[in-house]
C-alpha positions, -999 to 999 in steps of 0.1 A, spaced: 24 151 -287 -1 152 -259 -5 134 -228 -34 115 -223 -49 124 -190 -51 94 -170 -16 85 -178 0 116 -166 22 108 -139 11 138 -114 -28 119 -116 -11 86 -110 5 105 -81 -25 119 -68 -45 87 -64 -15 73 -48 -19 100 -22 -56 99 -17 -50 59 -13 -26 62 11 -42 89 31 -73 64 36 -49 42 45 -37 61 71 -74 75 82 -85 38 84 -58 22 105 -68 34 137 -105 17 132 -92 -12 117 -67 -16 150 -100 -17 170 -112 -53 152 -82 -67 145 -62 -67 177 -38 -97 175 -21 -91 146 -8 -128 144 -36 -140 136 -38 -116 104 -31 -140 66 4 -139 59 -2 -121 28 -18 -96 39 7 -89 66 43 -102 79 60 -89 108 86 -93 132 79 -84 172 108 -74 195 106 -56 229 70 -46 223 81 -31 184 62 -49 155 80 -43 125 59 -58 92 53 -54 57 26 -65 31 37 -90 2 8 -81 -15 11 -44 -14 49 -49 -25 37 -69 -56 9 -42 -65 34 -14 -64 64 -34 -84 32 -42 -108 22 -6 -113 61 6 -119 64 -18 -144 33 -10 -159 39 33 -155 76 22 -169 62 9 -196 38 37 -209 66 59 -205 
């Protein structure tokens, strides 16, 4: 049987790589507007600060990415 097209796991990977490389392109002007970073929604961003290191994460971008696993594990 066929694979569809849009379900094939190397196009699934490719968006995730052209998402992730605007992500990456973007950061540096979105550092420019948003320079304290505490003031930034908690779910859009949680972090830690220690000796001038910010460590954080994104709740929603860990729910997005558990939700498209589930939903790739399940067309599988």
């Amino acid at each position: 049987m066929e694979q569809q097209y849009l379900t094939s796991w190397t196009t699934f990977l490719g968006i995730l790589l052209i998402l992730l490389g605007l992500a990456v392109i973007a950061i540096p002007f979105l550092a420019r507007y948003f320079t304290d970073i505490e003031k930034i929604h908690p779910l859009l961003l949680i972090g830690y600060r220690t000796d001038g290191l910010f460590i954080g994460t994104s709740p929603i971008l860990i729910i997005a990415l558990l939700l498209i696993y589930l939903v790739m594990r399940a067309l599988s």
